[in-house]
DOKE-781665 format. One record per residue (C-alpha): residue number from 1; x, y, z; chain. Coordinates in Angstrom, 2 decimals. Example, Ala and Ser with C-alpha at 12.3 -4.5 7.8 and 13.67 -1.06 7.14 Angstrom:
2
PT     n        xx        yy        zz   chain
PT     1     12.30     -4.50      7.80       A
PT     2     13.67     -1.06      7.14       A
***
This chain:
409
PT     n        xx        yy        zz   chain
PT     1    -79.53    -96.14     20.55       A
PT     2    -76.56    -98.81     20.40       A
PT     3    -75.19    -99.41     23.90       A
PT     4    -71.82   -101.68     24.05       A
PT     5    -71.67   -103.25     27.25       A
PT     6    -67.82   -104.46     28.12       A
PT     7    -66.63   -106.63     30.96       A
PT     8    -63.51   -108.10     31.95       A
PT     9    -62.92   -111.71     32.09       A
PT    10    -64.78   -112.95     34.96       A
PT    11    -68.34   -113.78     34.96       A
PT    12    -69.35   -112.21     38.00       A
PT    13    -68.37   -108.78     36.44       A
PT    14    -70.54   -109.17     33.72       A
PT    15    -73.45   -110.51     35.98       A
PT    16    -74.28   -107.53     37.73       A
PT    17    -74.67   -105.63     34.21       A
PT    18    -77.04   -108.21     32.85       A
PT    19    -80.54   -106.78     34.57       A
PT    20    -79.91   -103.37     32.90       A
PT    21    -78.70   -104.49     29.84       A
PT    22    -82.07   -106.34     29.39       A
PT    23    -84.09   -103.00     30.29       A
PT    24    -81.98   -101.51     27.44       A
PT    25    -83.18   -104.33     24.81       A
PT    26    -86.90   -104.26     26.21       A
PT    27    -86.63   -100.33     25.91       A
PT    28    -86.03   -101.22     22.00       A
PT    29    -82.48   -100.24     22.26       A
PT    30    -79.85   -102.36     20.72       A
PT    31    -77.02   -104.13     22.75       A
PT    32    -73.84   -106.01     22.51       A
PT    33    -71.47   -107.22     24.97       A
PT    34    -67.43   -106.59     24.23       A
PT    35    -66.21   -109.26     26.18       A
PT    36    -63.48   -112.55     26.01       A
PT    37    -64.28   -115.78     24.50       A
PT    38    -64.80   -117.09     28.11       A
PT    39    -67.85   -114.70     28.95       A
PT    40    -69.31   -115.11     25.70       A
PT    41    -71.75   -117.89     26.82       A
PT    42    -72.77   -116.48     29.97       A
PT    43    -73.14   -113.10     28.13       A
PT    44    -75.76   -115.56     25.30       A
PT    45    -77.18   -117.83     28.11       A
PT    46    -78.27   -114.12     29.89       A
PT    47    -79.80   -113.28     26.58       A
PT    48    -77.56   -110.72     25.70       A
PT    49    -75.52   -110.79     21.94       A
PT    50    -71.78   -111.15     22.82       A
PT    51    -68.62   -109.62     20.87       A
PT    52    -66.03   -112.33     21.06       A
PT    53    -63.49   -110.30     20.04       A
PT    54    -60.78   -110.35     22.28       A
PT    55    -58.86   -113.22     24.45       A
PT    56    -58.07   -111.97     27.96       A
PT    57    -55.38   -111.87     30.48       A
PT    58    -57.05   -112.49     33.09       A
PT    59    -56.39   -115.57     35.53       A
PT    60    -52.56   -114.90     34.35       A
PT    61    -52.37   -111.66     34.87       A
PT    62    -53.76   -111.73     38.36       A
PT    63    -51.63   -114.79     39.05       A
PT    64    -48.72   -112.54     37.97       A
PT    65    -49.49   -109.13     39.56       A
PT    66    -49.91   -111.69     42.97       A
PT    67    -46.70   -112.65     41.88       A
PT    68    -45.31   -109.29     41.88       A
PT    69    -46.54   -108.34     45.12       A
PT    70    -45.21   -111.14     46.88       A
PT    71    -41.64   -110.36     45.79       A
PT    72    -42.02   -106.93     46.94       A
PT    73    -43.28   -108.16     50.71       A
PT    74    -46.78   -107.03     49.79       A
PT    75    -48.09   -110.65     49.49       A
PT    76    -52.23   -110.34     49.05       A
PT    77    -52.81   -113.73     50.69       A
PT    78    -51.75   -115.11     53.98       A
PT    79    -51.18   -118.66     54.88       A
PT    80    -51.75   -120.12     51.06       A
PT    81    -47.57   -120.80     49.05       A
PT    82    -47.59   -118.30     46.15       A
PT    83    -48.64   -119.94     43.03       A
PT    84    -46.72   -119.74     39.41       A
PT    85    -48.11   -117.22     37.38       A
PT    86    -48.23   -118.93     34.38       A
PT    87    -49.65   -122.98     35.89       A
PT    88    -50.93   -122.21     39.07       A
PT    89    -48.85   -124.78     40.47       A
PT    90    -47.86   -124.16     44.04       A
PT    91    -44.44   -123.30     44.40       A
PT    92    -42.62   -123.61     48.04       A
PT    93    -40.30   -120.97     46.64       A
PT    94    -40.69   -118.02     44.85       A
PT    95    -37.70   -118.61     42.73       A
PT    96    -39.45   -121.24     40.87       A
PT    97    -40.83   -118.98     38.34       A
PT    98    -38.01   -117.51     36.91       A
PT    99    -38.68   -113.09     36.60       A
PT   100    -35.75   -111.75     35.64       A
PT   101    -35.96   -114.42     32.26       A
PT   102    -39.41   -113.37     31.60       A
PT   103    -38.74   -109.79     31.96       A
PT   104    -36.51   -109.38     29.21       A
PT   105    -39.18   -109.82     26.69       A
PT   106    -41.70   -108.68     28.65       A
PT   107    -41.79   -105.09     27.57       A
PT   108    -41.58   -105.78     23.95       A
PT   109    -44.75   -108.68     24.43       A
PT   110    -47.01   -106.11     26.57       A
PT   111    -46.44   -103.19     23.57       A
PT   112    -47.24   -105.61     20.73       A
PT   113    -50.29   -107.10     22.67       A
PT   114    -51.55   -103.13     23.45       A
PT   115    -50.98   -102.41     19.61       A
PT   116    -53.18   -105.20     18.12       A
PT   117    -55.82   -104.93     21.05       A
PT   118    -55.89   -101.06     20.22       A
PT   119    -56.66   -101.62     16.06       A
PT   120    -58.85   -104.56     17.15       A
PT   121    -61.03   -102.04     19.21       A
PT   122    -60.60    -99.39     17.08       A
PT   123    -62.27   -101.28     14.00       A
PT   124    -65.23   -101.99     16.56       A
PT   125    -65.90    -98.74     17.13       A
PT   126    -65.70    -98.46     13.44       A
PT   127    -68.13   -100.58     12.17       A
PT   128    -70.52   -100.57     15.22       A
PT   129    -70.87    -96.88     15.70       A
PT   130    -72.13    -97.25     19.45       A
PT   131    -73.66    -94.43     21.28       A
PT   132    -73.03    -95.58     24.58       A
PT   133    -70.58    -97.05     26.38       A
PT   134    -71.39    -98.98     29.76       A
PT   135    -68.28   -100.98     30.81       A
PT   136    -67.61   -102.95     34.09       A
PT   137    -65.42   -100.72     36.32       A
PT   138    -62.26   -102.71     36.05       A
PT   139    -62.50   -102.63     32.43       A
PT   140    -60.44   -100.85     30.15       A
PT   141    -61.57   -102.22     26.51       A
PT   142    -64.72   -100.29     26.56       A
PT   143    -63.68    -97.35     27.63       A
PT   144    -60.70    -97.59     24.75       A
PT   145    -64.13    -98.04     22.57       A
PT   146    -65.74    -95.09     23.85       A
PT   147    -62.41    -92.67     23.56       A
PT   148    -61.76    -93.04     19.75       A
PT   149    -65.73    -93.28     19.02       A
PT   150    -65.78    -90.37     20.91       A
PT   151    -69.30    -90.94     22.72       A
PT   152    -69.96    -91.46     26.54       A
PT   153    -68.70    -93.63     28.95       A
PT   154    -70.23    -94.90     31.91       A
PT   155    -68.89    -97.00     34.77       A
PT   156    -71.19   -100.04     36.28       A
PT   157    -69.63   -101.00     39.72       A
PT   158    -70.28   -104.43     40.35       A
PT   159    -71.10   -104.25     43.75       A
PT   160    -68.55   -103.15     46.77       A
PT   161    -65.55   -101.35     45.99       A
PT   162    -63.34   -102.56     48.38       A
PT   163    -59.35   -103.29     48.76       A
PT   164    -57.15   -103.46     51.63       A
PT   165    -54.66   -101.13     50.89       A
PT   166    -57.25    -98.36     51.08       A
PT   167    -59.13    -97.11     54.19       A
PT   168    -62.73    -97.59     52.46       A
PT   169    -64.32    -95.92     55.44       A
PT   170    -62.55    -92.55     54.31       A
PT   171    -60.80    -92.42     51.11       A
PT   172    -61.86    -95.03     48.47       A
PT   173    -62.14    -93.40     45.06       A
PT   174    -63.21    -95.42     42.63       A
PT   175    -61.57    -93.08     39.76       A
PT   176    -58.64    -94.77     41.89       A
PT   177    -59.01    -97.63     39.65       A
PT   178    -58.90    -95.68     36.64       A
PT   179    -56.54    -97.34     33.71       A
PT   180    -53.37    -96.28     32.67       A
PT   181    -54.65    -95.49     28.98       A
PT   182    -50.72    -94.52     27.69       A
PT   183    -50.74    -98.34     26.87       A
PT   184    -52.89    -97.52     24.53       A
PT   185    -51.44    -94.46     23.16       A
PT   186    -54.44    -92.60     24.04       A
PT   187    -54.82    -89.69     26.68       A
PT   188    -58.20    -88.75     25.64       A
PT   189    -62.05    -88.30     27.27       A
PT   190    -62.18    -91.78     27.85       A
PT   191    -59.32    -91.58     30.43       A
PT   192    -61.30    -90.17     33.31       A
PT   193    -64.68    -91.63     34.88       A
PT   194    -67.42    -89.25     34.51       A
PT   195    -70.78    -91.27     35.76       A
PT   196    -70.64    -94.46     38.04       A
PT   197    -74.09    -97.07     38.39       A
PT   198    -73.88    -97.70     41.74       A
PT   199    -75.83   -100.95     42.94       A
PT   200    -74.90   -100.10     46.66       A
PT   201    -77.03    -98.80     49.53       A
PT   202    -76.33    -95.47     50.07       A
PT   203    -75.08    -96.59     53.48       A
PT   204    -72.13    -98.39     51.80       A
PT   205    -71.38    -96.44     48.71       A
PT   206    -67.82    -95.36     48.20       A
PT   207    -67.19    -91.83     48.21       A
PT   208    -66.53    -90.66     44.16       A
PT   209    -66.21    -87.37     42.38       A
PT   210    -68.14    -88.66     39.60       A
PT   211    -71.96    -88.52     39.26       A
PT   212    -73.40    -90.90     41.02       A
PT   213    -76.58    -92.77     39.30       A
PT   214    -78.14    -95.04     41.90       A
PT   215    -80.08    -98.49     41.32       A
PT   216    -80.95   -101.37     42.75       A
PT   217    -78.84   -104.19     42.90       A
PT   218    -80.80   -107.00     40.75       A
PT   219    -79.52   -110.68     41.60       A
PT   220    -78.63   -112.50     38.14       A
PT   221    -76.18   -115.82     38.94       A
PT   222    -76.47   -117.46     35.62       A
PT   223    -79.00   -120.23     34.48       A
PT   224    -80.38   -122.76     36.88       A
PT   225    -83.20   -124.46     37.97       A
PT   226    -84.38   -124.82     41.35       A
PT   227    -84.50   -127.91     42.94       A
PT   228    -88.08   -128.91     44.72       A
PT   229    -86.45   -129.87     47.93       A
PT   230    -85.00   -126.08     48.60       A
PT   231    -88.53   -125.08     49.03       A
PT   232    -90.00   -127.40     51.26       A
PT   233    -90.61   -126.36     54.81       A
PT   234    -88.42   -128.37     57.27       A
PT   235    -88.86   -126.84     60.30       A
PT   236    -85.07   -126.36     60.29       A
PT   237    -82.76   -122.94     59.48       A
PT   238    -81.25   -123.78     56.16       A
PT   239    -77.61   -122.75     55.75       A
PT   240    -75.85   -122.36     52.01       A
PT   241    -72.17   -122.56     51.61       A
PT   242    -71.41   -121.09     48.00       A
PT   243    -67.86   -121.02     46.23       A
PT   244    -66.91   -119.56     42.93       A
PT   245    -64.24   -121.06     41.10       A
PT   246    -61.84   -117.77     40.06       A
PT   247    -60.56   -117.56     43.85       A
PT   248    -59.08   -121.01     43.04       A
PT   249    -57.92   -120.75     39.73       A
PT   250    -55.84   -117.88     41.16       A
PT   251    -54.64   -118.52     44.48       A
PT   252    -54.43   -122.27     44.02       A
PT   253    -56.22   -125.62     45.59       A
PT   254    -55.22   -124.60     48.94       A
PT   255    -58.23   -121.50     48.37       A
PT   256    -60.89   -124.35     48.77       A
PT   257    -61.73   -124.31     51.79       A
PT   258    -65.49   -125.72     51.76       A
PT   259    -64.23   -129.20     53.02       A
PT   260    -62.77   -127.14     55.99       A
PT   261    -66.44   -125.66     56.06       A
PT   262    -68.05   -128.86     56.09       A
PT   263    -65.82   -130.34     58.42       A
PT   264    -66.60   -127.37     60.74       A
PT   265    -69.94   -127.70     61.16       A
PT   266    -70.52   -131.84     60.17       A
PT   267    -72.37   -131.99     63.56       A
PT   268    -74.61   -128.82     64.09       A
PT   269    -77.53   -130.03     64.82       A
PT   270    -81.00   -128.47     64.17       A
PT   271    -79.63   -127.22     60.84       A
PT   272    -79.59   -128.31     56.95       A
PT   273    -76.86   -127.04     54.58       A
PT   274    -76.35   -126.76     50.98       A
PT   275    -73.17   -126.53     48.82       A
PT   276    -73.04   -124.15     45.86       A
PT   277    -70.16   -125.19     44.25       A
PT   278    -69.22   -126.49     41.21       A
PT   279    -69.84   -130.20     39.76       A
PT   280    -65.92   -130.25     39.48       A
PT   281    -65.82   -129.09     42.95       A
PT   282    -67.77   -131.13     44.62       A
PT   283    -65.74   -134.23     43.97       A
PT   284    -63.38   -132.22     46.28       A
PT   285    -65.56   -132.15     48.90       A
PT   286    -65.64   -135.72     49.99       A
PT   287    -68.46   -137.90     51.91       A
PT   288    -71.26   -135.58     53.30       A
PT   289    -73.99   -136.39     56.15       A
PT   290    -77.63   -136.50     55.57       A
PT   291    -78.58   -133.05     56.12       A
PT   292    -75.63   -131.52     54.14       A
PT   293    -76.49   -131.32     50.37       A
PT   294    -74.44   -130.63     46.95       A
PT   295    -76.30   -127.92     44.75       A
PT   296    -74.19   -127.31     41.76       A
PT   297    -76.75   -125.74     39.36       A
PT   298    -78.83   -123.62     41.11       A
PT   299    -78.44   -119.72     40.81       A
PT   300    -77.46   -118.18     44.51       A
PT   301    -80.15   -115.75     44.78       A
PT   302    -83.07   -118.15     44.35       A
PT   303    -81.23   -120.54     47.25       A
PT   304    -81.01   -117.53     49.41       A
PT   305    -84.94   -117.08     49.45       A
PT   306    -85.15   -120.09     51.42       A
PT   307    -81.87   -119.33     53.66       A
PT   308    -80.85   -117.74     57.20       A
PT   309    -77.33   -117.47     56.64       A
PT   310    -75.15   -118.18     53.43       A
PT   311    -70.91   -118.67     53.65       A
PT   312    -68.82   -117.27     50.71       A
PT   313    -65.43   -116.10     50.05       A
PT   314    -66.15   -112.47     50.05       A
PT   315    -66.55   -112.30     45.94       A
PT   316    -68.71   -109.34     45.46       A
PT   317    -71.37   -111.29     43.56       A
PT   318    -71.92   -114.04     46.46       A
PT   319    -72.22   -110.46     49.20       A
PT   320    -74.02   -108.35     46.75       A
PT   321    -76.61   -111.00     46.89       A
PT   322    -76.52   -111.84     50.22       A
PT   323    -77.01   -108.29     50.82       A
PT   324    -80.32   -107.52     48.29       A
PT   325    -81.95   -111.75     49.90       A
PT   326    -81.66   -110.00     53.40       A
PT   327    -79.18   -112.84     54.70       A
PT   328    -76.60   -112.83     57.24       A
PT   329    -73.22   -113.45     55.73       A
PT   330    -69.64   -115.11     56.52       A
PT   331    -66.91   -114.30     54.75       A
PT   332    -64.61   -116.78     54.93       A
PT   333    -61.54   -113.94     52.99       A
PT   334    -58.43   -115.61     50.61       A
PT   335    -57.48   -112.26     48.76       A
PT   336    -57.30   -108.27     50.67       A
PT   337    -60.55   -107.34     48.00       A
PT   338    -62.53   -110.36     49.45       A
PT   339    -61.57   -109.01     53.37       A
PT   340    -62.49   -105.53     52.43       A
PT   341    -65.77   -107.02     51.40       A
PT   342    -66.53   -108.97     54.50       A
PT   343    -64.96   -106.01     56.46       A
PT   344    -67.49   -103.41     55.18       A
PT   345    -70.45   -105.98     55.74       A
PT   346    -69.13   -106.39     59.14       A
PT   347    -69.01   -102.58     59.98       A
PT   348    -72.67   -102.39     58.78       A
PT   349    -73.69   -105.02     61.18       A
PT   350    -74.85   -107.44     59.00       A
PT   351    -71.86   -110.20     59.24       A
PT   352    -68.54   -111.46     59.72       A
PT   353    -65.38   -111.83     58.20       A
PT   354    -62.61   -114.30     59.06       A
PT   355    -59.39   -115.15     57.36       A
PT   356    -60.35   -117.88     55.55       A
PT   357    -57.26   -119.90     55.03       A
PT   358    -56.15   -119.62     58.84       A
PT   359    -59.09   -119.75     60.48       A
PT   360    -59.70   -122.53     63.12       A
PT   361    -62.83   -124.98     62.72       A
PT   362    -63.75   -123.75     66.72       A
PT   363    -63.79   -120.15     65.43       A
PT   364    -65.90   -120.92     62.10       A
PT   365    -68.39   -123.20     63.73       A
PT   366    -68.80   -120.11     66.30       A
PT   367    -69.04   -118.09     63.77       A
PT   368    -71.87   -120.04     61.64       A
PT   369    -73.90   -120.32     64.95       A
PT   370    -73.82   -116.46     65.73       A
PT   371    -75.36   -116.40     62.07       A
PT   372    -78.08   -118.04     63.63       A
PT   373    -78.86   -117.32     66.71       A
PT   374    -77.52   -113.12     66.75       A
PT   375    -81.21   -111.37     66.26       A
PT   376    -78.98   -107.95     65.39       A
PT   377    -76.96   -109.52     62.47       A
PT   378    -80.50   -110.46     61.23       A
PT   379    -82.29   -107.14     61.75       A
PT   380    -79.85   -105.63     59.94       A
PT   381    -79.19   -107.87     57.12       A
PT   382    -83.08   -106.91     56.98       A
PT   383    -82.82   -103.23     56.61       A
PT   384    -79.98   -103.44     54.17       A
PT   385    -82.33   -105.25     52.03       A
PT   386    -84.94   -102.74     52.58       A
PT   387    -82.57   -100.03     51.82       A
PT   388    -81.53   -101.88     48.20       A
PT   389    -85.40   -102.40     47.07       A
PT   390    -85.80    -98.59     47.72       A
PT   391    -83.33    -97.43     44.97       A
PT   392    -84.35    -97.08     41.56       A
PT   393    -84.73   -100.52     39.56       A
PT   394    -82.38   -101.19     36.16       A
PT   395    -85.29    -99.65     33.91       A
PT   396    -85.81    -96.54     35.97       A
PT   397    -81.67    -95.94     34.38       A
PT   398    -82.53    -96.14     30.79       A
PT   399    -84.32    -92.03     30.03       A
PT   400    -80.90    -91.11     32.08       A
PT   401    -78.65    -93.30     29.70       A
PT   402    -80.61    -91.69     26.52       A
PT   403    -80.23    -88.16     27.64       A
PT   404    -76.01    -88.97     28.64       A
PT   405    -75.93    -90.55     25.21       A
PT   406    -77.95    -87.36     23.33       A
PT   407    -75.96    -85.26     25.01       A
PT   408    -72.75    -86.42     23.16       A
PT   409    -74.55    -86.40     19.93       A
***
């Protein structure tokens, strides 16, 4: 069987596919990975054969639907200045980036860029012939691939499905997210969302009308090695502090807010911490104390083995694995996704959620220390852990994928 994975242009989209992918390979099925020039080493460094074929959007066109939103009074971050859609250059006003100018060849550029990505995927399905389809929820590419190949596609949810606009508690869909496939010119089976992998506990799952296969969420965070000193016994809780880079390079410097983080909790004592940022990043951070440490390398779920309580910005990948290491979390939220995220871990009693770029260093040091010291944010991060080793691993998927995929034939 030839499964195309496709993800869109963010690593931590692709990540989540990566353990199942690899049960497809070791099952002796063949795999590629339609994905942008960007993911195309982290899709190779995870072992996986990528498919190049297609530059993205992506940092620009979030930057721009941001954009959008804030004109309309719908702005998705508070207390960050809007950033141009094209630089991400702060702008004090929104008038800096000139809209109505762009507009007027807008249309014309979005048709032309639909028509070319449309014959581009079209030869694909061509001259691969895939079987199967599994594509990253917030893709459309794939499921463009599956439509004129005319074979199954499945949706892989990369961890919570969360936005503020919705009332996840009640009414979050996530066919809601379905694509608007008349930019493609197509309105065929590939336009509606028939199976869903869902790496959630079934105590968090969205609601969907699709059919649900359930698995366990694996942890993959890219290459890394582990540094001796994580797993040393210190006789002191260990804290990590992890931050990606795409909240930054889409809401701007001002997103950064580990050197608030730092500065927060400089002097808790009884307590070591360690950064999981970037190497380009941690210049940003400044001078550190003894028992705070920089980490750039080192993937998040083998840090978290050794950790009582990790800080993040709410990306699904950094509570995803929180959730499957069993570690209270803080989010610490920039966009409304990244809130609905903290939000839902909150509700499950197994952390907090703050606004991250208005929160006060009193109120985040309190925060970090109720990590600690709360017994019930523990016990449940616990369970929640329990409840994601229960669910079926990525292998247990693969006689379900054949059969979808035979069933087509």
């Amino acid at each position: 069987m030839r499964v195309l994975f496709a993800s869109v242009d963010w690593t931590g989209h692709l990540y989540p596919m990566v353990p199942l992918a690899r049960a497809l390979q070791e099952g002796g099925h063949e795999v590629r990975v339609l994905c942008s020039p960007r993911v195309a080493e982290a899709a190779a460094q995870a072992g996986l054969t990528p498919l190049p074929l297609l530059p993205s959007a992506g940092v620009g066109q979030a930057r721009m639907s941001n954009y959008l939103l804030a004109r309309e009074g719908r702005a998705r971050v508070s207390g960050l200045p809007h950033v141009h859609p094209f630089t991400g250059r702060p702008m004090a006003s929104l008038d800096e980036f000139d809209w109505e100018a762009f507009a007027k060849g807008a249309e014309a550029l979005n048709s032309r860029w639909y028509a070319r990505r449309r014959r581009t995927l079209e030869k694909l399905a061509a001259d691969w012939r895939p079987d199967l389809v599994v594509h990253d929820l917030a893709d459309l590419d794939g499921r463009v691939v599956a439509d004129v190949a005319g074979v199954p596609a499945v949706a892989h949810l990369w961890g919570l499905v969360a936005d503020a606009e919705d009332d996840v508690r009640r009414d979050y869909r996530p066919e809601r997210l379905d694509g608007d496939f008349s930019r493609f010119g197509l309105r065929g089976t590939g336009a509606g969302i028939r199976h869903i992998i869902d790496p959630t506990p079934g105590s968090l799952a969205p609601p969907t009308r699709a059919t649900r296969l359930a698995a366990r969420y694996v942890p993959y965070n890219g290459p890394g090695d582990m540094p001796d000193c994580i797993g040393e016994d210190r006789g002191r809780p260990q804290i990590c502090v992890v931050w990606g880079t795409s909240v930054t390079q889409i809401y701007g410097p001002g997103s950064f807010l580990v050197p608030r983080v730092v500065n927060a909790i400089r002097d808790l004592t009884g307590v070591e911490v360690v950064l999981a940022v970037t190497a380009d990043d941690a210049e940003r951070v400044g001078a550190l104390p003894p028992h705070i440490r920089l980490l750039p390398h080192t993937p998040l779920h083998r840090l978290l083995e050794h950790c009582r309580a990790v800080v993040h910005n709410g990306a699904a990948g950094s509570v995803m694995t929180a959730l499957a290491a069993g570690v209270p979390q803080l989010t610490l939220a920039v966009s409304d996704e990244q809130y609905g995220n903290g939000a839902r871990i909150t509700e499950a009693g197994a952390g907090l959620v703050l606004d991250g770029p208005r929160c006060e260093p009193n109120a985040l040091r309190t925060a970090v220390e109720q990590l600690l010291t709360h017994t019930g944010l523990a016990h449940r991060a616990a369970e929640l852990a329990a409840e994601n080793r229960a669910r079926p691993e990525p292998a247990a998927l693969v006689p379900r994928l054949e059969e979808i995929a035979a069933a087509r034939r």
